[in-house]
DOLO-163850 format. One line per field, with one value per residue (C-alpha): residue number from 1; x, y, z. Coordinates in pm, 1 decimal. Layout:
N
k = (NUM:...)
px = (X:...)
py = (Y:...)
pz = (Z:...)
! end
This chain:
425
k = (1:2:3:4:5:6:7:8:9:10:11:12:13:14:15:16:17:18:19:20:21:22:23:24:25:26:27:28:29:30:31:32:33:34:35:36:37:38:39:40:41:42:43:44:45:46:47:48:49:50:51:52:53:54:55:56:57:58:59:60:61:62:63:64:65:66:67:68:69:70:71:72:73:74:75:76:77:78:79:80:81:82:83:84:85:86:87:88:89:90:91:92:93:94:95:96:97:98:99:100:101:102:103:104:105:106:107:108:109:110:111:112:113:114:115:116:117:118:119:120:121:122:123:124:125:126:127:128:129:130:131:132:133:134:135:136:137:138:139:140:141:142:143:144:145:146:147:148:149:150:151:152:153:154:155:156:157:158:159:160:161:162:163:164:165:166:167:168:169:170:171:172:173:174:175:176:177:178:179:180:181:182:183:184:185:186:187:188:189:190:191:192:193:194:195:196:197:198:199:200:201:202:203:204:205:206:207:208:209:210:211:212:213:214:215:216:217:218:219:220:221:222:223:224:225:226:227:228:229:230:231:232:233:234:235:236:237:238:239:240:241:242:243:244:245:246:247:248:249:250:251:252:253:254:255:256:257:258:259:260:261:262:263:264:265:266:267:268:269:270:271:272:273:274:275:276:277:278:279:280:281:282:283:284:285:286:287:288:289:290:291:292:293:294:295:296:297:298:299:300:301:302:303:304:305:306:307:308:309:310:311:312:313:314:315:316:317:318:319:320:321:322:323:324:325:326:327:328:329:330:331:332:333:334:335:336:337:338:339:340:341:342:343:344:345:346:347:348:349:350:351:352:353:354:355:356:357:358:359:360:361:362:363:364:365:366:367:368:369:370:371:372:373:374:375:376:377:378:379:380:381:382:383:384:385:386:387:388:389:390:391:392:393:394:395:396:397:398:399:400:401:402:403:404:405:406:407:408:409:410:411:412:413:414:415:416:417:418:419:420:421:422:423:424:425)
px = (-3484.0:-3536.2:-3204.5:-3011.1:-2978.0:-2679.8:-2519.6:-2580.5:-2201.8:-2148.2:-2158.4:-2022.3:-1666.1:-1645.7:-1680.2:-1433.4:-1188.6:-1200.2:-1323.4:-927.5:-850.8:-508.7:-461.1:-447.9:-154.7:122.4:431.6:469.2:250.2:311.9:196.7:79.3:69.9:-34.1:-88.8:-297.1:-304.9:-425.5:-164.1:-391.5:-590.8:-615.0:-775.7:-1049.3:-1132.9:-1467.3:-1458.9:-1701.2:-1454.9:-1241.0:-1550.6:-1641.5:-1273.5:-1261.5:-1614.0:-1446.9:-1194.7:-1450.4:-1676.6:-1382.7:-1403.8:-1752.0:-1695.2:-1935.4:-1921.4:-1886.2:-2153.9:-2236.7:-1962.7:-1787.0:-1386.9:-1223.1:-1335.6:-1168.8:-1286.6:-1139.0:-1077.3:-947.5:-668.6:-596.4:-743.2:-791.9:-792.3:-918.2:-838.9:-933.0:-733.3:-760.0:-504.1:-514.3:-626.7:-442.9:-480.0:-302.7:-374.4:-217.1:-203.3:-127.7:181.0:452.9:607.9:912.8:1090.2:1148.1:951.2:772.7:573.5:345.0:214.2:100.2:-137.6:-420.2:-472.5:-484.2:-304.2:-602.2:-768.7:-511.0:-470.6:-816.5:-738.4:-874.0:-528.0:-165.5:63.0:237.6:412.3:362.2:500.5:588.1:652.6:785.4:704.1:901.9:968.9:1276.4:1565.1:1910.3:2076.2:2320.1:2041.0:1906.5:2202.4:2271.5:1888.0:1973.5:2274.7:2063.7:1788.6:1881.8:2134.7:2417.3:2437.5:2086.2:1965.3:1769.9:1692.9:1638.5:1466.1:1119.6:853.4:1067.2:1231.1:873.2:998.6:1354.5:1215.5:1448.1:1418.2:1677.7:1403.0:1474.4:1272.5:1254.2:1275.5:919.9:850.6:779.7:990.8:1098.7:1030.9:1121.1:1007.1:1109.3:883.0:964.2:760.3:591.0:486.5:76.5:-93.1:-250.1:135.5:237.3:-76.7:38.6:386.7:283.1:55.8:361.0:578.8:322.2:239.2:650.6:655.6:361.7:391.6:751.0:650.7:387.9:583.0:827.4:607.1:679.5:1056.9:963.1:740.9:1014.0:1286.1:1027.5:1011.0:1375.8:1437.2:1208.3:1238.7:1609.0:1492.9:1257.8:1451.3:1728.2:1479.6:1407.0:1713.9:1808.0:1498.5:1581.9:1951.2:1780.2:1567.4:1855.2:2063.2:1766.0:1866.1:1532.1:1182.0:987.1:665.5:844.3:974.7:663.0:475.7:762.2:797.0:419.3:392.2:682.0:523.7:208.2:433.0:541.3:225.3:111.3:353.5:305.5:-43.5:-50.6:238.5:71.0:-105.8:166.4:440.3:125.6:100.0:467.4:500.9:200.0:353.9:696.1:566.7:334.1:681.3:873.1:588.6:508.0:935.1:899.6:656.4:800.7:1070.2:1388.4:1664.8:2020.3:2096.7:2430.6:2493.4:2316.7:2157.2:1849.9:1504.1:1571.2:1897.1:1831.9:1543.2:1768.6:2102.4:1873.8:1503.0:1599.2:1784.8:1542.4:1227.7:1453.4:1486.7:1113.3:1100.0:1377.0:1247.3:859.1:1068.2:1287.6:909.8:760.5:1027.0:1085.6:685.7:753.7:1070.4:830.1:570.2:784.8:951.8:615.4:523.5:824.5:810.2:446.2:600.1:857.4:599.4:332.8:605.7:717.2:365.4:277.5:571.7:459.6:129.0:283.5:438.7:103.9:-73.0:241.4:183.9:-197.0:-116.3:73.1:-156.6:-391.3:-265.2:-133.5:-550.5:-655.5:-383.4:-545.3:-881.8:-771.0:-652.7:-984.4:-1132.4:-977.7:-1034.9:-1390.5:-1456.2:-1294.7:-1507.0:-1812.7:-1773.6:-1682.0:-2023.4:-2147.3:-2076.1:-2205.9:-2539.6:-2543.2:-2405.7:-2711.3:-2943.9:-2805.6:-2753.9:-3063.7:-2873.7:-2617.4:-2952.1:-2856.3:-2491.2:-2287.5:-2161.3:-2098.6:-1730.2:-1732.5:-2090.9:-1911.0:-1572.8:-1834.7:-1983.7:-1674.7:-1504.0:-1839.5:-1967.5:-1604.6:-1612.1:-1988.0:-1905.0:-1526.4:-1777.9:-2069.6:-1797.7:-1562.6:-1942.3:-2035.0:-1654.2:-1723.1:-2055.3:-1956.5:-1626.8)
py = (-3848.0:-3476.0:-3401.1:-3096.6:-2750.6:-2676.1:-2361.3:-2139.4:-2126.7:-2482.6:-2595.0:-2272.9:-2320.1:-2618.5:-2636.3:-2306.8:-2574.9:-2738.8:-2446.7:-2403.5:-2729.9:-2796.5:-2790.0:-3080.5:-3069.6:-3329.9:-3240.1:-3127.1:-2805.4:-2454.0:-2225.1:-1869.8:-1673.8:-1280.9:-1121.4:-808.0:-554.2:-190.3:58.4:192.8:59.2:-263.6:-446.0:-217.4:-217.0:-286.1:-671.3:-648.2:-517.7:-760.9:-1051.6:-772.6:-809.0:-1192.3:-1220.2:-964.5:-1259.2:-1552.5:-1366.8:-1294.7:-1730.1:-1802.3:-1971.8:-2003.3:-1720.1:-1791.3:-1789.0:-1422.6:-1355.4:-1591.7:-1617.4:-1826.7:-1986.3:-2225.3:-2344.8:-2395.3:-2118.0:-2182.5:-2421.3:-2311.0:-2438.7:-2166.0:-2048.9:-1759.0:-1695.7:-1342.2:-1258.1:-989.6:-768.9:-931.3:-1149.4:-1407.0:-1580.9:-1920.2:-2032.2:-2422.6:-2532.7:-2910.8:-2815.6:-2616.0:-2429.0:-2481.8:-2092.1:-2136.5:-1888.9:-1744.7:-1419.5:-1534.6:-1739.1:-1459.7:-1398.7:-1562.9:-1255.3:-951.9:-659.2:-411.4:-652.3:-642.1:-266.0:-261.6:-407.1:-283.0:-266.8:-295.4:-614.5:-719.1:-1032.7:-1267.4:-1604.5:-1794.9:-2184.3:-2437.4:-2794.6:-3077.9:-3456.9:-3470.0:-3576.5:-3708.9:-3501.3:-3377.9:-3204.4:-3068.3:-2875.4:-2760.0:-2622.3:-2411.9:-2274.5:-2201.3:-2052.3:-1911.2:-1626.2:-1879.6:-1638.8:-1601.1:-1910.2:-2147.6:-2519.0:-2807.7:-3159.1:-3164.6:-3396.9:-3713.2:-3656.7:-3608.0:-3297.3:-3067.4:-2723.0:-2409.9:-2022.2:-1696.5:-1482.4:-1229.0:-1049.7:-1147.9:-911.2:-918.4:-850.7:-1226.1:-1447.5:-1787.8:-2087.2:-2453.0:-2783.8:-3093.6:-3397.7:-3711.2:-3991.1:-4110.1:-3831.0:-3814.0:-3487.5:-3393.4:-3396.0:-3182.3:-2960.0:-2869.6:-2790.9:-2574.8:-2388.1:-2386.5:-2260.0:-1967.7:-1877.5:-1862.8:-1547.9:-1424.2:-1381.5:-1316.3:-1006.2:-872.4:-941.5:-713.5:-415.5:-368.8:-354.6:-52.7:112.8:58.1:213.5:537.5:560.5:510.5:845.8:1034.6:781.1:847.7:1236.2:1181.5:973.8:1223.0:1479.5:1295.1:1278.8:1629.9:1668.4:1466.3:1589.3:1927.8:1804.8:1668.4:1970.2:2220.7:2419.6:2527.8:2547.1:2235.8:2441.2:2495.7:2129.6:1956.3:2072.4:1950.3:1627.2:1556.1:1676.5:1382.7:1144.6:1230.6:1173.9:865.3:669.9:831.5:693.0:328.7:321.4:366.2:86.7:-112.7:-337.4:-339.2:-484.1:-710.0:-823.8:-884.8:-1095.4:-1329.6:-1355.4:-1445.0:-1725.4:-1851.6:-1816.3:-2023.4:-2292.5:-2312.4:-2366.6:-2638.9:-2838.8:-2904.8:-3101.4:-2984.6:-3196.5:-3028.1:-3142.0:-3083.0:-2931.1:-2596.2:-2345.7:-2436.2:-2251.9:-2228.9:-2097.0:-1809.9:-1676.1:-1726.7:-1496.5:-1239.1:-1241.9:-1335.0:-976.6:-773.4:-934.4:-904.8:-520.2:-489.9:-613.2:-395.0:-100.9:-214.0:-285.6:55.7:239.3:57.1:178.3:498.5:546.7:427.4:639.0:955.5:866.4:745.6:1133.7:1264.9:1125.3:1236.5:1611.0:1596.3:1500.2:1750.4:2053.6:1919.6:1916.0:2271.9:2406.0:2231.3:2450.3:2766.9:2658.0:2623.9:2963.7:3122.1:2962.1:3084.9:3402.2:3419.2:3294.9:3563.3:3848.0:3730.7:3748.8:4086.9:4117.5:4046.8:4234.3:4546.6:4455.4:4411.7:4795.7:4902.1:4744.4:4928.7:5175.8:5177.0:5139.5:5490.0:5652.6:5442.0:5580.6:5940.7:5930.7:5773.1:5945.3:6282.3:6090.6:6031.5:6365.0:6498.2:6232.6:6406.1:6748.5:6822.9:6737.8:7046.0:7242.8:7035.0:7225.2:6955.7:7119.5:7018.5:6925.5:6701.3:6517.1:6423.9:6297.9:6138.3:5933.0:5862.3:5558.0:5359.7:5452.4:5329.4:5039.4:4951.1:4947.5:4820.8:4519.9:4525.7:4518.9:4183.4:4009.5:4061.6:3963.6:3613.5:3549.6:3583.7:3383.7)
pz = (621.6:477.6:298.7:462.3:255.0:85.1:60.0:-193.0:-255.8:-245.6:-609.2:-749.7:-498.3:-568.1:-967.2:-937.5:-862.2:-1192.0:-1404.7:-1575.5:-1710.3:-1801.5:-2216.0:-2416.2:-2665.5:-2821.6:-2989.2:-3270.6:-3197.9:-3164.5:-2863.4:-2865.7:-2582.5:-2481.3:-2150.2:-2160.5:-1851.2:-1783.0:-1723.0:-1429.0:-1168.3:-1317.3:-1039.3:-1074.0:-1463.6:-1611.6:-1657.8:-1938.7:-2168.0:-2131.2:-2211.4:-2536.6:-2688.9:-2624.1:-2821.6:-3108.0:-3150.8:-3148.5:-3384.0:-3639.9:-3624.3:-3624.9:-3258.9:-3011.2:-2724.1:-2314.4:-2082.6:-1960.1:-1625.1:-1735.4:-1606.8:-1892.7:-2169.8:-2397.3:-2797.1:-3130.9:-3356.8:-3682.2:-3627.7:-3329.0:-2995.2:-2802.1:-2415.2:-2219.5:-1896.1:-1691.9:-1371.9:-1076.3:-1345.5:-1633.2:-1900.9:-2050.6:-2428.1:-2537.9:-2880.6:-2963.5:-3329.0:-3369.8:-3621.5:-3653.4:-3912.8:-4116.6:-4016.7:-3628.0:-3436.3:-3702.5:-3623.8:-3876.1:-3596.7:-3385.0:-3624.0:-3468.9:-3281.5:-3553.6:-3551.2:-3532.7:-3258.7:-3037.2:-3079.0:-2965.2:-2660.3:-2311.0:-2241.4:-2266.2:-2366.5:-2050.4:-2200.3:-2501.2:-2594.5:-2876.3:-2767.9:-3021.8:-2915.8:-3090.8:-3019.6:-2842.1:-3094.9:-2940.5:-2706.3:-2968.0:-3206.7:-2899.0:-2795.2:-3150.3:-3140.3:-2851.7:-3014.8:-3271.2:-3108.2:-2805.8:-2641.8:-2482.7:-2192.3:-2060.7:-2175.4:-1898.2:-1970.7:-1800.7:-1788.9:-1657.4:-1469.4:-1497.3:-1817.1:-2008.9:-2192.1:-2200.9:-2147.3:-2241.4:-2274.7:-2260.2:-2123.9:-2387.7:-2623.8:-2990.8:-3245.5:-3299.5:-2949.6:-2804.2:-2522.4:-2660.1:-2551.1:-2657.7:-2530.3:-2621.1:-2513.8:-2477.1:-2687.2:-2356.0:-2242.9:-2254.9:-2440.9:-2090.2:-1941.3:-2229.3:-2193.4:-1781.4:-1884.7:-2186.0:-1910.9:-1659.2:-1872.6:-2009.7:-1605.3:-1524.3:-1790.7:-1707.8:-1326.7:-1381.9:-1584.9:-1359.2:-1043.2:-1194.1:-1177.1:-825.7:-916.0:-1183.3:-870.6:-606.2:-916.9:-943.3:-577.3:-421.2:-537.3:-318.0:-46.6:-10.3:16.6:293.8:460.9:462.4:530.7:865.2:988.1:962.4:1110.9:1414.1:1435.8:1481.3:1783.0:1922.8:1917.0:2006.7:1708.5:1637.1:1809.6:1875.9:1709.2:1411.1:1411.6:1435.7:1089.4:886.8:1060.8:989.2:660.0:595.2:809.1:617.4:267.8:417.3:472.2:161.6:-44.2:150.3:111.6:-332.9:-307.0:-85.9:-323.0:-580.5:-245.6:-195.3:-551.6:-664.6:-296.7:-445.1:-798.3:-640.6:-481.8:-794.4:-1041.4:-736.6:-682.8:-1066.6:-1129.8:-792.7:-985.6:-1295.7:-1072.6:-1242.7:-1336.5:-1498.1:-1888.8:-1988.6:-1653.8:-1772.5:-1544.3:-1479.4:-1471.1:-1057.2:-1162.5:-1377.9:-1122.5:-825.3:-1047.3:-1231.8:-1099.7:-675.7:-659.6:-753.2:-579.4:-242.4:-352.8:-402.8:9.1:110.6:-43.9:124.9:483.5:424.1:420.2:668.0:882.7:771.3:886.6:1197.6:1238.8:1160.6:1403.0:1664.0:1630.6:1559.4:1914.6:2095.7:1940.8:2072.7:2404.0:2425.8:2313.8:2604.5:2875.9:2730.2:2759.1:3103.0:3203.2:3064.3:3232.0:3529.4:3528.5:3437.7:3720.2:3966.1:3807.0:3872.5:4202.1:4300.0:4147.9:4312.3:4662.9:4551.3:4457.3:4801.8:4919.1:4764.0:4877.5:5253.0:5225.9:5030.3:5321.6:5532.8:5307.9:5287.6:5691.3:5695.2:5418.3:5592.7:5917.9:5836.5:5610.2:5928.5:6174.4:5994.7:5963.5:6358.6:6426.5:6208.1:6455.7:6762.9:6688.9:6923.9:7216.5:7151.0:7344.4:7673.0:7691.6:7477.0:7239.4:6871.4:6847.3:7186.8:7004.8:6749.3:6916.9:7160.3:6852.1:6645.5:6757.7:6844.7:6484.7:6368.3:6554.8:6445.4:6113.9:6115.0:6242.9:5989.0:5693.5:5852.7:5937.2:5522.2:5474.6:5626.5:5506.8:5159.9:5235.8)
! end
């Protein structure tokens, strides 16, 4: 039987779904994480920067570089195993090292990626992470680590994936410019188990982070959005009351309505982005299947108090534009409306206007007419008096030829001109 094509897709869509393998990693270790984005237009960024600053790194190791295109890439450097991962904004670097060291959270970690390599970087530092991973001790240790190591008031922890680790971050920023992290893992729980919730953990911050740029945008933007939309209703109180011309209304509402969609189209993929990230930080928290220790807030907790709010402000402000667009065009319409039916009636009282000059028109032409006959015959009936003069040798005289001739010659041509009349009618 002769074997059926394949797509040229297939193969490529379906390794795509196993081309970012979950780390491998047991505790003790120690996690290093960075996020690097463009300030601008990072969707749109030349790619091959990001692959040129990755290879910097590998060659400053002696590792082996990715294929050419490549997405992610993952290899040893050093001590470190490390893990390369570009997204639509972003790329993303998490370095493991199979110890940890004796000052908790040392920055001296971070140094896997240099100082004048990441200054080199296509871009800006969006988020980074420094992770301590430790074999879970009794419960009491624990809590006296957190104390230790955390802000009491922010801080976030819970018991994850059956008990295989006790997770915990304050979502705060170090003093040398990292979020914490700590995990705790269970003696039973497998290096692959430990590698997903390293990776959870790293994806919570980082989508946190970037959804979080649509809370800046919608920050910049409520300003001018509160003007417009004040602008609009002035502008509508004013149609209301007739205070002011329709033809002087109807620029200003369209240069706001004009503002308005403006405005909604830059932000459009920023809304559409933070939405996306929301629901990656909510599905990433859903997975690690939560339980309470010590009747803490958990992970779910601290997004649903401090991060919740201002996603749901993000979507107000995108609903509060959305509306305020269709409150301009909606008035846009009816101003449109209300200037036709203004004009049809000027129209209308041009066309009654014409109307009546022109039966004042053929008014005027009826007496031209009459007019003219007279001028017609009186030319006329010097013309016929010329043609009969001779007969004034008979006896007739001059002045009884001409009275003779007149009202026939009037008649005649009182006749011709009403025949023309209704040919050309």
């Amino acid at each position: 039987m002769t074997p059926i094509d394949d797509h040229p897709l297939r193969y490529a869509l379906a390794n795509e779904l196993h081309a970012r393998p979950f780390p491998v990693a047991s505790a003790p270790c120690t996690v290093v994480f960075v996020a690097i984005k463009k300030t601008d237009a990072a969707a749109a960024r030349d790619r091959n920067q990001d692959m040129a600053h990755l290879i910097d790194l590998l060659d400053r190791h002696g590792a082996q570089h990715p294929q050419p295109g490549a997405t992610h890439y993952a290899g040893q450097i050093g001590r470190y195993w490390l893990k390369w991962e570009q997204h639509t904004e972003f790329v993303t670097y998490t370095a493991i090292a199979q110890n940890i060291s004796e000052r908790v959270f040392n920055p001296a970690d971070f140094e896997v990626f240099p100082s004048d390599w990441l200054v080199a970087s296509p871009g800006r530092r969006i988020t980074s992470i420094m992770m301590r991973a430790v074999e879970r001790p009794e419960d009491a240790e624990v809590t006296q680590a957190l104390s230790d190591w955390f802000e009491p008031e922010s801080l976030a922890v819970a018991s994850v994936l059956d008990d295989s680790a006790i997770c915990a971050s304050d979502f705060r920023i170090d003093p040398a410019g990292h979020m914490r992290f700590a995990m705790f893992v269970s003696k039973d729980a497998g290096q692959r188990r430990t590698g997903r919730i390293i990776q959870r953990l790293c994806e919570i911050e980082t989508y946190k982070a970037m959804s979080m740029l649509g809370f800046a945008r919608v920050k910049d933007l409520t300003p001018r959005i509160g003007e417009l939309d004040k602008k609009l209703s002035d502008l509508m109180v004013e149609m209301t009351d007739d205070s002011a011309a329709p033809d002087d209304l109807l620029p200003q509402l369209l240069s706001t309505s004009i503002e308005l969609e403006t405005i909604s189209a830059r932000s459009s993929f920023r809304f559409g982005a933070t939405g996306a990230y929301e629901a990656i930080v909510n599905q990433r928290i859903a997975v690690l299947r939560e339980e309470r220790f010590q009747g803490r807030q958990s992970f779910a907790d601290f997004m649903m108090r401090r991060y919740d709010p201002a996603i749901r402000t993000v979507k107000s402000t995108e609903r509060r534009l959305q509306a305020l667009s269709d409150r301009a065009i909606r008035a846009g319409e009816l101003l449109r409306t209300r200037v036709d039916v203004e004009r049809s009636a000027q129209n209308q009282a041009l066309l009654e206007s014409m109307d009546r000059r022109a039966d004042m028109a053929l008014r005027l032409q009826h007496t031209v007419e009459g007019l003219s006959v007279v001028a017609i015959s009186y030319y006329a009936v010097s013309l016929v008096s010329y043609l009969l003069f001779p007969l004034t040798n008979a006896g007739i005289s001059k002045g009884m030829l001409t009275a003779a001739i007149t009202i026939p010659v009037v008649l005649g041509v009182w006749f011709a001109v009403r025949q023309i009349r209704k040919r050309l009618e």
